[in-house]
C-alpha positions as MATLAB code, in Angstrom:
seq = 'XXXXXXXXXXXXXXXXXXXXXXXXXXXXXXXXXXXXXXXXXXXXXXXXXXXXXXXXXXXXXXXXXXXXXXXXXXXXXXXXXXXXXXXXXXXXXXXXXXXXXXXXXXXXXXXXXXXXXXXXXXXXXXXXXXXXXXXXXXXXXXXXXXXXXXXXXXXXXXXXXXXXXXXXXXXXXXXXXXXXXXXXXXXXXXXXXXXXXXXXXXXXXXXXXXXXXXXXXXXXXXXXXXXXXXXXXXXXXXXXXXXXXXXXXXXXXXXXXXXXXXXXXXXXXXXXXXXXXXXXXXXXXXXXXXXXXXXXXXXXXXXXXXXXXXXXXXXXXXXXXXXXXXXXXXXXXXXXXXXXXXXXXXXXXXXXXXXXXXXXXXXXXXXXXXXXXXXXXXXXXXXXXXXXXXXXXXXXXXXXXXXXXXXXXXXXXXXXXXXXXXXXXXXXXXXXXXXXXXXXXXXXXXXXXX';
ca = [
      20.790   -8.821    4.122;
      18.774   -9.660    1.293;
      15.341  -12.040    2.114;
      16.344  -15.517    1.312;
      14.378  -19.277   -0.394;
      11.809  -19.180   -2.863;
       9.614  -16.346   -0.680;
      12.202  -13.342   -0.634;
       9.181  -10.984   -0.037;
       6.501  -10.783    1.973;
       3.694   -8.041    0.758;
       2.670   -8.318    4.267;
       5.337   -5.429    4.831;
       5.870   -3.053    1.986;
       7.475   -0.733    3.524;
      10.382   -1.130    5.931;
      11.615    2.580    6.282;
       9.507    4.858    8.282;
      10.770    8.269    8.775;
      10.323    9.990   12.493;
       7.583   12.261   12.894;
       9.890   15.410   13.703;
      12.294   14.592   10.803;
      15.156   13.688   12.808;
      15.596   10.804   11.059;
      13.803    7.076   10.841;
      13.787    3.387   11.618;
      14.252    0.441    9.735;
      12.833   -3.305    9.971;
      16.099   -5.260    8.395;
      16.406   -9.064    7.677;
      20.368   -9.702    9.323;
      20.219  -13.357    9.386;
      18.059  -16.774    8.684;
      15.305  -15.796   11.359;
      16.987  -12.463   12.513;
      15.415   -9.335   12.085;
      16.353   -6.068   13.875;
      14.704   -2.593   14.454;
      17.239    0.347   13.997;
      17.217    4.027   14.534;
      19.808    6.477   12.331;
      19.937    9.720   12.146;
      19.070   11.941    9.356;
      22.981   11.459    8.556;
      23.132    7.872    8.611;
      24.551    7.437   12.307;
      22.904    4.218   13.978;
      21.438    5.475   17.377;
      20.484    1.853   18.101;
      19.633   -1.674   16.864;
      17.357   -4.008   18.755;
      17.022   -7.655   17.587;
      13.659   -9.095   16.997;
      13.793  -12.855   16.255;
      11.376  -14.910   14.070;
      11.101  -18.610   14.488;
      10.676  -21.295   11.986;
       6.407  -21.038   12.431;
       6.677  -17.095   12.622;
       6.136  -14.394    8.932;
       6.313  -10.816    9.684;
       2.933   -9.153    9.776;
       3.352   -5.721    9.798;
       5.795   -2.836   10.748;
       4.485    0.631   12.257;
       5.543    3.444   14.193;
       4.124    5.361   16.926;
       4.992    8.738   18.413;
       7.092    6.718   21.154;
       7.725    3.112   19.386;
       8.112    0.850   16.887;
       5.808   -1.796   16.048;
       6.262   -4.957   14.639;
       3.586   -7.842   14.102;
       4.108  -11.175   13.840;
       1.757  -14.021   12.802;
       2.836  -17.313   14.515;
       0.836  -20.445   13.237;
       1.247  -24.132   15.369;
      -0.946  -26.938   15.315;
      -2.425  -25.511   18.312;
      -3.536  -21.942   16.944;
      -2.773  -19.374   15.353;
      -1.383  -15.722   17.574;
      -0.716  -12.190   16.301;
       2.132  -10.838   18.678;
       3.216   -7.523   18.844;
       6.400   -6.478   19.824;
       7.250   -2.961   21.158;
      10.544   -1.323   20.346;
      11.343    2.158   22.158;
      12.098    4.840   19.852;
      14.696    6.911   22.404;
      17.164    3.711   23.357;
      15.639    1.038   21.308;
      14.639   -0.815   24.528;
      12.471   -4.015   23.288;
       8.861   -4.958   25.353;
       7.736   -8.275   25.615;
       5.794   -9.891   22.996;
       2.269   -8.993   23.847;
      -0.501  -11.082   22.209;
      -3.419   -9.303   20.615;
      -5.286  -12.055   19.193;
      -5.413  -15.452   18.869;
      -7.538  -18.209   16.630;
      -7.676  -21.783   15.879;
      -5.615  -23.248   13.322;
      -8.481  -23.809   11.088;
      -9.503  -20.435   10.843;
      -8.896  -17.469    8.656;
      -5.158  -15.721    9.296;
      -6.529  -12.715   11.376;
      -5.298   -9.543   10.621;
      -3.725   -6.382   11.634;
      -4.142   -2.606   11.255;
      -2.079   -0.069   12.317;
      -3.384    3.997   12.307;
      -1.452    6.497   10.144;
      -0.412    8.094   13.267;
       0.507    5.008   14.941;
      -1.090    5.594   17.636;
      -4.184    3.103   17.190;
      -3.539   -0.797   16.300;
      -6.463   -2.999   15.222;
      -6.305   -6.835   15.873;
      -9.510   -8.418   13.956;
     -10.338  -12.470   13.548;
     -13.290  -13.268   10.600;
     -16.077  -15.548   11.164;
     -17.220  -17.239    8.060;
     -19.541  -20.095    6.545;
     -18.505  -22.023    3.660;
     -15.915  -19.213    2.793;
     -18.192  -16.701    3.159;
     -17.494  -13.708    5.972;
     -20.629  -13.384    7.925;
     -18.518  -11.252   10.693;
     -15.497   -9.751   11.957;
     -14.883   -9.344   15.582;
     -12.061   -6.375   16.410;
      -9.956   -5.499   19.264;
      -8.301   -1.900   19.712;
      -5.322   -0.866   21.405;
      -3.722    1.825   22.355;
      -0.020    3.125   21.211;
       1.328    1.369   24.773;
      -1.093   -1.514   23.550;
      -3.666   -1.436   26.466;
      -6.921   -2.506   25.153;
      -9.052    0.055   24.647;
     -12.445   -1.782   23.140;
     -13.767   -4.931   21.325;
     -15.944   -4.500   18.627;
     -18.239   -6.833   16.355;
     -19.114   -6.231   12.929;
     -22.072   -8.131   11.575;
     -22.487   -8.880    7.891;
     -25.403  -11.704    8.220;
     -27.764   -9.343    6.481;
     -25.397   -8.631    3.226;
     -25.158  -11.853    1.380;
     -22.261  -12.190   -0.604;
     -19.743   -9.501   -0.992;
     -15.814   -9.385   -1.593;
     -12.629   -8.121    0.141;
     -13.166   -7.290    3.413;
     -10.535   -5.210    4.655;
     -10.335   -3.227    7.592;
      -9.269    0.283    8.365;
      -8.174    2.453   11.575;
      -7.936    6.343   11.732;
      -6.330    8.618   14.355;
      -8.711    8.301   16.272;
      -9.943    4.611   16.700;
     -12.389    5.248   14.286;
     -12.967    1.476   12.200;
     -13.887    1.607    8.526;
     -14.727   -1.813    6.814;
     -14.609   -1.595    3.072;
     -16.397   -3.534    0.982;
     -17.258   -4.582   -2.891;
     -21.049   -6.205   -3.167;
     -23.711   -6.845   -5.360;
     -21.934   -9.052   -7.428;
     -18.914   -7.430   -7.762;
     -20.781   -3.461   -8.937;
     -20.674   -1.730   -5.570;
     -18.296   -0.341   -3.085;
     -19.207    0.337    0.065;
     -17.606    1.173    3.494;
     -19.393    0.827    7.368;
     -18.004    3.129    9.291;
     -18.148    2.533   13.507;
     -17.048    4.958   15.745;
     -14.545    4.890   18.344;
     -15.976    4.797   22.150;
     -19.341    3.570   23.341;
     -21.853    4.554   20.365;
     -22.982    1.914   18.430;
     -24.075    3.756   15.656;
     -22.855    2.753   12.459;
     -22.772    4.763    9.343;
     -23.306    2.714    6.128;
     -22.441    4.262    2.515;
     -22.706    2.142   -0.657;
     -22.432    3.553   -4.488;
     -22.747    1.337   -7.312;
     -20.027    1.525   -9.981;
     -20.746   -0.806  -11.978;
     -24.280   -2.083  -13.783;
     -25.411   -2.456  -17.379;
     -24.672    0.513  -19.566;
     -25.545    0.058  -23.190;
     -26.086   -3.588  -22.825;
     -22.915   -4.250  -21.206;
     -22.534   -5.747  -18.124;
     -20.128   -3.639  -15.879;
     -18.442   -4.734  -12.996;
     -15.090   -4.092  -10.725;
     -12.064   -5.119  -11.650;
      -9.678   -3.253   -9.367;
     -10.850   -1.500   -6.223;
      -8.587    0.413   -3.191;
      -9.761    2.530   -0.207;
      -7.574    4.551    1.241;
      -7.910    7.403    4.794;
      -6.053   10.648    3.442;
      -4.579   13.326    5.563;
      -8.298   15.259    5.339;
      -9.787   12.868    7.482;
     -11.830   11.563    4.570;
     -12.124    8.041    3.110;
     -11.380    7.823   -0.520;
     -11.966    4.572   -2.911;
     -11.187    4.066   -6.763;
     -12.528    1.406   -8.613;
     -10.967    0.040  -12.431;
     -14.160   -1.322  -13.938;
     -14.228   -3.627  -17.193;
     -16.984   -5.327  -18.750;
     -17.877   -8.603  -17.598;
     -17.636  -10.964  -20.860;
     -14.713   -9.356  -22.563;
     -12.712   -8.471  -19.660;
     -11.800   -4.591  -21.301;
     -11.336   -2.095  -19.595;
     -14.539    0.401  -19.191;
     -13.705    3.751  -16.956;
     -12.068    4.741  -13.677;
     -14.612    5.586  -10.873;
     -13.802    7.678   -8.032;
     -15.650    8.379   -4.349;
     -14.850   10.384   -1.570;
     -16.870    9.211    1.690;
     -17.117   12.125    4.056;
     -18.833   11.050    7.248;
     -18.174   14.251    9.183;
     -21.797   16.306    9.833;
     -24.652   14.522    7.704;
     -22.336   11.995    5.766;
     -21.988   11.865    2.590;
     -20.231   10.755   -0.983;
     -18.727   12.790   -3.754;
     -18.851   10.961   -7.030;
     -16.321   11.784   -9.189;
     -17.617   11.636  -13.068;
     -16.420    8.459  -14.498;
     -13.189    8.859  -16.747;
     -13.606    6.665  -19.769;
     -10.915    4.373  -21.743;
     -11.603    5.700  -25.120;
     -10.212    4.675  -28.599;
      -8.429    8.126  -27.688;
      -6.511    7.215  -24.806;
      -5.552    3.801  -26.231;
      -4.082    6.061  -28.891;
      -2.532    8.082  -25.801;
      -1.333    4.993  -24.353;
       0.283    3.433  -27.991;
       2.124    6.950  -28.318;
       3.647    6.712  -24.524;
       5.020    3.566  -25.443;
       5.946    3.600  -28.940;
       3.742    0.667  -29.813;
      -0.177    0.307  -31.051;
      -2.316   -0.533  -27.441;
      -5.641   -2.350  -28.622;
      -7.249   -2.604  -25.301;
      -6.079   -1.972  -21.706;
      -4.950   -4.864  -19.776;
      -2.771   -5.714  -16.611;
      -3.363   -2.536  -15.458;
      -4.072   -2.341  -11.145;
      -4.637    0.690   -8.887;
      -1.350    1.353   -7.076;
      -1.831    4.571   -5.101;
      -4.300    7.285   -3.700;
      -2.915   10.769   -2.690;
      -4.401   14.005   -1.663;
      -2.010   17.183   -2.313;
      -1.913   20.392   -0.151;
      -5.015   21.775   -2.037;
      -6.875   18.884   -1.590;
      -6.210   17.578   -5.507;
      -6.591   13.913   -5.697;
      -4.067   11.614   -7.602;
      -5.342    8.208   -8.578;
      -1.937    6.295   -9.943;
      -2.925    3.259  -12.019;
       0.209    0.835  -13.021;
       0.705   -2.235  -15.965;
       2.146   -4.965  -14.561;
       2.368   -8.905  -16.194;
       4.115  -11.985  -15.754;
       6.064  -13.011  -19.012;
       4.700  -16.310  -19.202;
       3.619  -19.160  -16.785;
       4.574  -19.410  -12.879;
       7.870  -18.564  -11.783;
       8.853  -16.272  -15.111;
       9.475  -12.518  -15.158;
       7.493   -9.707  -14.433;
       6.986   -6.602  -15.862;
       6.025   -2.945  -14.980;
       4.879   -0.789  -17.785;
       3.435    2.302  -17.484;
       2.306    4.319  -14.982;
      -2.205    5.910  -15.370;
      -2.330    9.056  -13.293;
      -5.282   11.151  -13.038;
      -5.829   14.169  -11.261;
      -8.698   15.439   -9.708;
      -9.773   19.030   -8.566;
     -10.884   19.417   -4.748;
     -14.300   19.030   -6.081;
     -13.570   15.815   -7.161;
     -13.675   16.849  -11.021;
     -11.149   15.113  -13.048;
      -8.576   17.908  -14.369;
      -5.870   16.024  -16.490;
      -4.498   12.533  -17.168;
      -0.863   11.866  -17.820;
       0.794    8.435  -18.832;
       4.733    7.585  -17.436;
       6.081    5.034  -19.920;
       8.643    3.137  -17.821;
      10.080   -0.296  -18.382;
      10.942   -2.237  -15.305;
      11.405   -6.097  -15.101;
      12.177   -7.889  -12.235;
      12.366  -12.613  -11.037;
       9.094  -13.705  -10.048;
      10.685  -13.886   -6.187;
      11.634  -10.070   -6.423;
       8.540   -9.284   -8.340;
       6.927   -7.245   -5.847;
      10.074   -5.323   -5.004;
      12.245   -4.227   -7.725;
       9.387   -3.343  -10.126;
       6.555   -0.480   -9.142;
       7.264    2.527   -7.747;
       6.945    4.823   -4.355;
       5.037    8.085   -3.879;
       5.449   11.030   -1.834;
       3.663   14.100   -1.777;
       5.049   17.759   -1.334;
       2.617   20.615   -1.648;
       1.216   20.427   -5.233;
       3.913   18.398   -6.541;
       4.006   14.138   -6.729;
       7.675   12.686   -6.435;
       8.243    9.539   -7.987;
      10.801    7.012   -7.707;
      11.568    3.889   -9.726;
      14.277    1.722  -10.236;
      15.126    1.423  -13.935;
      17.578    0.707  -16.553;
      17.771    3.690  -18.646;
      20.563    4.512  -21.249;
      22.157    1.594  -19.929;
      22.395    2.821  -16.338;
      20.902    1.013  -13.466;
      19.840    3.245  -10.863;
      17.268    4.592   -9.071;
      15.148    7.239  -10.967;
      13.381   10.373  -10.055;
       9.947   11.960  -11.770;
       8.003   15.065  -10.857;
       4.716   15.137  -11.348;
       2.424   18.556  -11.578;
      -0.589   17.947   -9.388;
      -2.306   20.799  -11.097;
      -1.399   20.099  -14.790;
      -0.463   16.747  -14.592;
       2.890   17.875  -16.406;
       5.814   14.834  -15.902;
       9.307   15.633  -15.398;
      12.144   13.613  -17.195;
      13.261   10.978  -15.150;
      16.295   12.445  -12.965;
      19.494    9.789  -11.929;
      19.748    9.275   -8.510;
      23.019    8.171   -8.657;
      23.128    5.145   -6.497;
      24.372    2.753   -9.552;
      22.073   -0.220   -8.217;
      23.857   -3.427   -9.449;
      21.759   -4.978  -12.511;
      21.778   -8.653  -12.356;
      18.206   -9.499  -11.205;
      19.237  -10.037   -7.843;
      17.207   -6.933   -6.773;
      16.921   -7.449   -2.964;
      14.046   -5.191   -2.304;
      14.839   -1.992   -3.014;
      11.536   -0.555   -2.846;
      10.712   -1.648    0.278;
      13.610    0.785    2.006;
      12.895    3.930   -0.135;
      11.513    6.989    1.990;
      11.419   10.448    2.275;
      12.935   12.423    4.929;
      11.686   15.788    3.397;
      11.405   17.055   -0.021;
      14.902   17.264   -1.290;
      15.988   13.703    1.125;
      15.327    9.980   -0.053;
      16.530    7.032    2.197;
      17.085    4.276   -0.130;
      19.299    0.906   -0.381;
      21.282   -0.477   -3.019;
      23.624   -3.243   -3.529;
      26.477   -1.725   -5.007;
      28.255   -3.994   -7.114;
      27.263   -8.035   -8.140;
      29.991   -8.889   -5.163;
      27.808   -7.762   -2.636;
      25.937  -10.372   -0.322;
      24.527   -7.061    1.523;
      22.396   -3.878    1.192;
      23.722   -0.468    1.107;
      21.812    2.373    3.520;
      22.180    5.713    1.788;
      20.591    9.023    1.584;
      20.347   11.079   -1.415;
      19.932   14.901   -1.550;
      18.097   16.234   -4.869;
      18.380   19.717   -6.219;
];
């Protein structure tokens, strides 16, 4: 069932379909009833293998979703006047047998929410708790568990030394390894403090300004996201704009590699030129004076080790509570040695109720070899569907947009569509749709693609 009230979504959990490692099919975390939620297996044909109920009380949000080689994992943040508890609840991927909550942190009421991270893999999950003065971070203290969650090791990560920075967020690889990304020095640097896994207490630090004055401009970060990638390696990509007039300067890119001496690879800046305003304008059909409203959306690494960087426009209409908009998509490519190759721009027109923002507008990703699948859900020609683009990791070439066929019901009531779209392989999407304006429930289906 669609989410219900005034907060339909929860960006907590963007994604709620997570194919199987061996392809034989994937789970899904689905909203059945006011507090219900259930974990489900199908098959790569649709056939439920099982459904396990999770239930979420009245002081409970979902926190995350994951899967492991062996389970499902969901999160869930439970806030009383006495505390506040992440509990994690295990769900067995062969019969859908359900473990017993397990707690893996808890905090007083007054403090920050703590937070979660869950490896790609699965098979590492972070619990963390901040400490802070007068809003401040001045550390984060982490716990790491296993895919059976048995704690494996606490950890402490001391920021008294930095003075201010921004955005804290916390990230775990494969192997328990804990990366803590950062933007400092008012707002011109990103950095990330690596801290390996085990007994060493060794911690790697790497920092790269971005920003600064160039030409008497003052430079800083508008938009920053790290991301692990299948190599192992830590990537980051910062939007910066200058500081009084709030346009857009360049996109900067960084690969951290902390594997033998450690080091960065920094990408040369790509700069928003009068010439790819002009670019922009003739995507669109309309004169672009300046870039704004644009946020980094996605980092992927293809086969050869090309980096995408996708970029996307959205806006509210007007105050709180009106429409928003998705415009076009900013992808650049970069070569394995982290030169940028090519820049394309997807003109797409999306709109979406400020409770659904999050859901029916933007996009999802998937990479295959050298090539970038896209898939929206539009109105195009009058036909409200799910779309398909291509994209060229090499030449940055787009495909036209290709009709999924699904005939998603267009009356605003868009029920988070995005949040259910995965791939099985390259040719197999799981999606949902509500199939006519009748329908109180979502749709499961699978669509093959040529």
């Amino acid at each position: 069932m669609p989410e219900q009230g005034a907060d339909r979504y929860d960006m907590r959990v963007p994604n709620k379909t997570l194919p199987l490692a061996d392809g034989s099919g994937f789970v899904i975390l689905a909203h059945q009833s006011a507090g219900g939620y259930a974990v489900e297996r199908y098959d790569a044909d649709l056939k439920k293998q099982w459904s396990t109920t999770i239930p979420v009380g009245p002081d409970e949000t979902l926190e995350a979703f994951g899967r492991g080689p062996q389970q499902a994992l969901v999160v869930i943040h439970q806030k009383e006047e006495s505390g506040q508890k992440l509990n994690v609840v295990a769900v067995n991927l062969q019969n859908g047998q359900k473990g017993a909550a397990k707690t893996v942190i808890a905090v007083p009421a007054r403090d920050r929410r703590p937070g979660v991270s869950i490896s790609p893999d699965g098979t590492r999950l972070l619990a963390f708790r901040y400490y802070t003065r007068e809003q401040q971070v001045k550390s984060i203290a982490a716990t790491l568990f296993d895919q059976n969650l048995a704690k494996l090791e606490d950890k402490t990560y001391d920021f008294h030394a930095l003075g201010d920075f921004f955005s804290p967020a916390v990230h775990v690889a494969n192997d328990g390894t804990q990366y803590v990304t950062l933007v400092s020095d008012r707002m011109t640097k990103l950095t990330v403090r690596r801290y390996p896994a085990g007994k060493s207490t060794e911690i790697k630090v790497l920092g790269v300004p971005v920003g600064g004055t160039y030409g008497g401009k003052a430079v800083t970060i508008r938009d920053a996201k790290f991301k692990v990638l299948n190599d192992g390696s830590l990537y980051a990509a910062a939007l910066c704009a200058d500081y009084q007039s709030g346009e857009y300067y360049s996109l900067k890119v960084v690969k951290y590699d902390f594997s033998g001496t450690g080091d960065m690879k920094f990408s040369p800046e790509f700069r928003f030129t009068p010439a790819y305003l002009a670019e922009v304008g003739k995507a669109n059909g309309v004169e672009v004076k300046r870039l704004e409203d644009v946020y980094l959306s996605e980092l992927l690494l293809t086969a050869d080790k090309q980096l995408v960087v996708i970029a996307e426009k959205h806006f509210e209409e007007g105050g709180e509570g009106t429409p928003v908009h998705a415009r076009e998509l900013h992808v650049f490519g970069y070569s394995e040695f982290g030169q940028p190759t090519w820049h394309s721009i997807v003109p797409k027109k999306q709109v979406a109720p400020a409770v659904d923002a999050y859901t029916g507008i933007g996009f999802r990703a998937a990479v295959f070899n050298n090539t970038i699948q896209v898939v929206t859900l539009e109105n195009i020609n009058k036909k409200s569907d799910l779309y398909l683009r291509r994209i060229n990791a090499q030449t940055g070439v787009v495909s036209q947009p290709e009709r999924l066929k699904l005939n998603v019901a267009d009356d605003q009531q868009l029920a988070y569509v995005k949040d259910f779209t995965a791939w099985l392989g390259e040719k197999t999407i799981i999606g949902v749709s509500r199939p006519s304006k009748k329908s109180a429930a979502l749709q499961l289906e699978k669509i093959v693609v040529k």
